[in-house]
C-alpha positions in Angstrom: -17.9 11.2 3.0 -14.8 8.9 4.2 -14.7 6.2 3.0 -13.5 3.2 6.1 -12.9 -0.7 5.6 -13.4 -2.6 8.9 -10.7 -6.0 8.2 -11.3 -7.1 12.0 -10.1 -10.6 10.9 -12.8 -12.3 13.1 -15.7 -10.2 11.5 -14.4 -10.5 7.7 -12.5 -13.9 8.3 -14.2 -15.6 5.1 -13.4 -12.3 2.6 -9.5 -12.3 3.3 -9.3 -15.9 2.8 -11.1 -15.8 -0.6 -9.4 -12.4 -1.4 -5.7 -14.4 -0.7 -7.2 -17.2 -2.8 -7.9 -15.2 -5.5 -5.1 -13.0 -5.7 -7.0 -9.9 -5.1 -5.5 -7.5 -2.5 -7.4 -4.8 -0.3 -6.6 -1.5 -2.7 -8.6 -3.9 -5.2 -11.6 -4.2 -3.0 -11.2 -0.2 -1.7 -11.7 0.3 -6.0 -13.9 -2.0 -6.6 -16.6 -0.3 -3.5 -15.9 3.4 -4.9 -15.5 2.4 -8.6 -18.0 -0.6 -9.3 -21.4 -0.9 -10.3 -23.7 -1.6 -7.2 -26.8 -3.9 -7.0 -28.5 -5.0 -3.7 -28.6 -8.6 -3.2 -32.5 -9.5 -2.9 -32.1 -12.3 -0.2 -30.0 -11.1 2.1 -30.1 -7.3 1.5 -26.4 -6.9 1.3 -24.3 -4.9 -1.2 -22.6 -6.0 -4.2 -19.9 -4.3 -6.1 -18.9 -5.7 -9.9 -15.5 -4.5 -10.6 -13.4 -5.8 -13.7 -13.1 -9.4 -12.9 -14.6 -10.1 -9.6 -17.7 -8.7 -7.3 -17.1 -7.8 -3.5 -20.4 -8.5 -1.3 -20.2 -6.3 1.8 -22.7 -5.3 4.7 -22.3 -1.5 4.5 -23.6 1.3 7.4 -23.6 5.0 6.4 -23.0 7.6 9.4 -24.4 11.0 8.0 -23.9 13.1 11.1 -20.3 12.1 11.6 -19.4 11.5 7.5 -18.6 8.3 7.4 -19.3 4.9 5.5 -18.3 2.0 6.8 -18.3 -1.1 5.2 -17.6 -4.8 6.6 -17.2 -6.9 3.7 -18.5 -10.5 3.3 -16.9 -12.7 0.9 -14.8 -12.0 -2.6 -16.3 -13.5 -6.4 -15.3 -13.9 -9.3 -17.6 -13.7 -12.6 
């Protein structure tokens, strides 16, 4: 399934800014959605990816006739 990041800066506005803050670039978050350990955040029912130093929260839509996954991420922690 491909894999594709939507960084329309007026949808993920908030996660670039935290990600420049941070010093964490987009190959970082493109790892830490394929690599890291997933948990679904209870309130709010979006995705969380934990990845070496930091988490990425994203809202994430999955496209099975076409193959695709897209994700729109949210906002960049660290832990």
């Amino acid at each position: 399934m491909d894999l594709k990041i939507n960084w329309d800066h007026h949808r993920c506005k908030h996660a670039l800014e935290r990600m420049w803050l941070r010093g964490i670039s987009q190959e970082d978050v493109i790892k830490a959605i394929q690599q890291g350990q997933k948990k679904i955040q209870k309130e709010s029912k979006l995705a969380e990816s934990l990845y070496s130093f930091y988490s990425v929260v994203y809202e994430e839509q999955i496209h099975s006739k076409i193959k695709l996954h897209k994700v729109y991420p949210v906002t960049v922690k660290l832990w």
